[in-house]
C-alpha positions in Angstrom: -35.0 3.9 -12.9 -31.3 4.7 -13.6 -29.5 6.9 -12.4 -27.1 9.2 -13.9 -23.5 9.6 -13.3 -24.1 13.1 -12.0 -26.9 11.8 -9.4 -24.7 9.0 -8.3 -21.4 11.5 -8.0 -24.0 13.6 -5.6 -25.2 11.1 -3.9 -21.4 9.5 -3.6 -19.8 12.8 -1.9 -22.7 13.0 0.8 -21.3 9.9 2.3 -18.8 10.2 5.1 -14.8 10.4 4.4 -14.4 6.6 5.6 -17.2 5.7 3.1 -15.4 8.0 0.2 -12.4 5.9 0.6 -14.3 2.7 0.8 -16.4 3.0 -2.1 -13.3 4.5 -4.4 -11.4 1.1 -2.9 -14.6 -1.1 -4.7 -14.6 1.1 -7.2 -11.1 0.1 -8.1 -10.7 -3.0 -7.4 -14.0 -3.8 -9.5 -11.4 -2.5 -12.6 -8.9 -4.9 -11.9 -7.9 -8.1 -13.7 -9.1 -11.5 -11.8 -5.4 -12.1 -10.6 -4.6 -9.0 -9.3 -7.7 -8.6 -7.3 -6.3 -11.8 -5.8 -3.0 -10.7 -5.1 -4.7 -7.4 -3.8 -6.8 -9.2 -1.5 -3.5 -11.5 -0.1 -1.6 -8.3 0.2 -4.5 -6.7 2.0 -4.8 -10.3 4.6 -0.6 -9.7 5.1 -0.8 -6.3 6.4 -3.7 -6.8 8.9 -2.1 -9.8 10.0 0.8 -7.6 10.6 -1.2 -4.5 12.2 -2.9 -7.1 14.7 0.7 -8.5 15.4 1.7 -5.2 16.0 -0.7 -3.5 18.4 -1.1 -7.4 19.9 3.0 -6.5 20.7 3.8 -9.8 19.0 6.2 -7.9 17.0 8.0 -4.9 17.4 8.6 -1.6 14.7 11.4 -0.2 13.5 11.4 3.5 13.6 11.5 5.5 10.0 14.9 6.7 10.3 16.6 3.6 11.1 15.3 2.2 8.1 16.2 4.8 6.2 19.4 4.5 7.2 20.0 1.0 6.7 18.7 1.8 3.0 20.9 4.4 2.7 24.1 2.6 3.9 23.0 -0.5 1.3 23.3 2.0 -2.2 26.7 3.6 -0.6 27.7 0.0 -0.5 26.4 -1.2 -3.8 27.6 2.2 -5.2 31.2 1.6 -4.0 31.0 -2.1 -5.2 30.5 -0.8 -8.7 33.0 1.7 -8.7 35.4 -0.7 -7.8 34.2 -3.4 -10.2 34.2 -0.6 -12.7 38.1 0.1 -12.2 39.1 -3.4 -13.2 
């Protein structure tokens, strides 16, 4: 017997939180074109090898607002590089 979108929406918000987010992964994935589910799933392998790397202390992070920073410092330096290109 089928069920009904309602009956599976019920039946979908009784699961836990980590189950919520797992099934609306699927559910999302199972909408996407062949290649992009592929380039998901490699994305998906890059950043697990990285977390492992990570809490293995193979690698080491770079706090937020150093990043930031750096990003910020590249656009004033782009920005500046225009303006003087744009001068003649």
């Amino acid at each position: 017997m089928a069920s009904t979108f309602d009956e599976i929406l019920q039946d979908a918000l009784m699961l836990s939180e980590d189950e919520r987010i797992e099934l609306a992964e699927k559910l999302h994935n199972s909408t996407l074109p062949p290649e992009e589910r592929e380039m998901k799933a490699e994305w998906d392998a890059e950043i697990a090898r990285r977390i492992a790397d990570l809490e293995a202390g193979r690698t080491k992070g770079i706090p937020a607002e150093q990043v930031m920073e750096k990003a910020r410092a590249k656009v004033r330096e782009v920005r500046e590089a225009r303006r003087v290109r744009s001068r003649g």
